[in-house]
N, C-alpha and C positions, 0 to 999 in steps of 0.2 A: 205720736199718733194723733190726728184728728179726722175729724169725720168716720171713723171707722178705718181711715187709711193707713199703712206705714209705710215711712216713707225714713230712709236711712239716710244721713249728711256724714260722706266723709269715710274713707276705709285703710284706717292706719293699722298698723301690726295689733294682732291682738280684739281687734274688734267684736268679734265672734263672742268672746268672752262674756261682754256686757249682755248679749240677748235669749231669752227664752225660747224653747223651742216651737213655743206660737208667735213670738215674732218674724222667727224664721220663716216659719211655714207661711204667712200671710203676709211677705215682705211686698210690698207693692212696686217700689221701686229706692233705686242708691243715686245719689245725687255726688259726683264725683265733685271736689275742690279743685286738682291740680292731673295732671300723665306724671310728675313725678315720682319719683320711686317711693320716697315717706308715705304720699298720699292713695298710692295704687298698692300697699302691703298687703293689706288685706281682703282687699279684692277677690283674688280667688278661695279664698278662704268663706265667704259672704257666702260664694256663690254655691261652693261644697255643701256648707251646714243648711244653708237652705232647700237644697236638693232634700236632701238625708232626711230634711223632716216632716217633707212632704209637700212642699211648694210645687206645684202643679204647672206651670206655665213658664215660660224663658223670664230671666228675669231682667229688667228693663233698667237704664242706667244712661243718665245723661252726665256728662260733660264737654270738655272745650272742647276745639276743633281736634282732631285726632284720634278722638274715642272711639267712634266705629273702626277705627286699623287696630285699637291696640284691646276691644273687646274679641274682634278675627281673630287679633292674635291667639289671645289667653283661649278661645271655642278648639280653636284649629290641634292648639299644643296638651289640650286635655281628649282630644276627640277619641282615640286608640284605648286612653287610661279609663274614659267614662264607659266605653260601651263595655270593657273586661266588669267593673264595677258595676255597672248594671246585668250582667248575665252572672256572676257572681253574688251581688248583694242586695240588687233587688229594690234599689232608695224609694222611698213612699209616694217621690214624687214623678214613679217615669222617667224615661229616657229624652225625653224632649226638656224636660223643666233643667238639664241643665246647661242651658245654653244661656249666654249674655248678650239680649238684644238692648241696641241703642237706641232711647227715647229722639224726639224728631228734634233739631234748632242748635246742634251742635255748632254749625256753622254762624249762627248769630251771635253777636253782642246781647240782646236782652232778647227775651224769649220764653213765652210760657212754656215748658216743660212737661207738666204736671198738671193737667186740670179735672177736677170730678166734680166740677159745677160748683159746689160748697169751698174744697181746698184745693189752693190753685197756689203752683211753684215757677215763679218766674227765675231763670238764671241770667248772671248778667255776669261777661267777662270782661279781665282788663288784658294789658298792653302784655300783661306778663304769660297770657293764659292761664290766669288764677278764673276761677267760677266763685263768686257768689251767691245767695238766694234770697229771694221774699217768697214770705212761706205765709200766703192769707189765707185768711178763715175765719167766717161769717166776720165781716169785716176788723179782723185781729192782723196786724202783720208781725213778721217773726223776720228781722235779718239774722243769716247766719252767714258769715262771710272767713276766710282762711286768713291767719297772720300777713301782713303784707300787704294788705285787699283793704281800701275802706268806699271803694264806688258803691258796693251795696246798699253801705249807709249811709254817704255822702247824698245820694240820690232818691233815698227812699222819701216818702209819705213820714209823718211819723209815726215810730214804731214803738208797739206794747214792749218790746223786748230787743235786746242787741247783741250777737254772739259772735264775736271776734276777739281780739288780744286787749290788750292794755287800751283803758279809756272807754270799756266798753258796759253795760247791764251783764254781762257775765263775761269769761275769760276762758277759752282753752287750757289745758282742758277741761272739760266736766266730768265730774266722777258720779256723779248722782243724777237720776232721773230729775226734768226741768219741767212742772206743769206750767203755764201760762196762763192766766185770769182772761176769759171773755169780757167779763168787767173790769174797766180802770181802777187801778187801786183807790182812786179818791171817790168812785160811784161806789165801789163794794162798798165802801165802809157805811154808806147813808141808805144800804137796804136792809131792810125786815129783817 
């Protein structure tokens, strides 16, 4: 979360699990890794719990080229199941919040994704259609980039923090909430 925003990286099996039902509900947007099957598990699961808790609006979701056919897909093969569960159950969020719209730049190599003026997500893909991210905010960047992937952070700015595999400021996966310092560790220590 920054700025007020969430913004979700990544939808492996089980995802669901790690989040609150206020995260749910004010999910901003899911920033896909890979169309892989590991990294698309839990996808429609994202997309259920968020309904359910009240997320009001489609929920937005970029990745590589192919995501708008395979977001179709997943709207298309729930569309019959969500309207019984909505005349049936009622989700907090409306019948329109459970759809999966595709954020704009899927088709580019780098690309702002995400911007709310303060926190702004650039994607950048490789040869492999792996997604990447810089994830800035009031001048902080954050890569988080998937195994396999290091253009994120071959190419970034330098970065407060680095979220990939081996060799990295932190490692897949993470099991614990990650705050990140707006201040450099070497400025914190010399304030008041």
């Amino acid at each position: 979360m920054a700025g007020g925003k969430r913004v979700l990286f990544g939808t492996p099996a089980g995802v669901v699990q790690g989040l609150t039902e206020t995260d749910l509900q004010n999910l901003d947007a899911v920033m896909l890794f890979s169309l892989r099957g590991e990294d698309l598990e839990g996808l429609d699961d994202i997309r259920n719990a968020s309904w359910r808790a009240g997320h009001e609006t489609p929920l937005r979701v970029s990745g590589p080229v192919g995501t708008t056919a395979v977001l179709s897909a997943i709207n298309k093969a729930y569309e019959t199941s969500d309207a019984f569960t909505f005349v049936e159950q009622s989700p907090a969020g409306g019948f329109n919040a459970a759809v999966l719209q595709p954020l704009p730049g899927e088709k580019d190599t780098k690309t702002r994704v995400f911007n709310t003026g303060d926190l702004v997500v650039t994607h950048l893909v490789n040869d492999k259609e792996q997604v990447g991210y810089w994830v800035d905010y009031n001048g902080v960047r954050v890569v988080i980039e998937p195994c396999g992937m290091t253009q994120a952070s071959h190419f970034s700015d330098p970065a407060r923090l680095t979220l990939s595999c081996e060799g990295a400021d932190l490692s897949w996966p993470l099991t614990d909430t990650v705050f990140v310092p707006l201040v450099a560790p070497d400025k914190a220590s010399e304030s008041p």
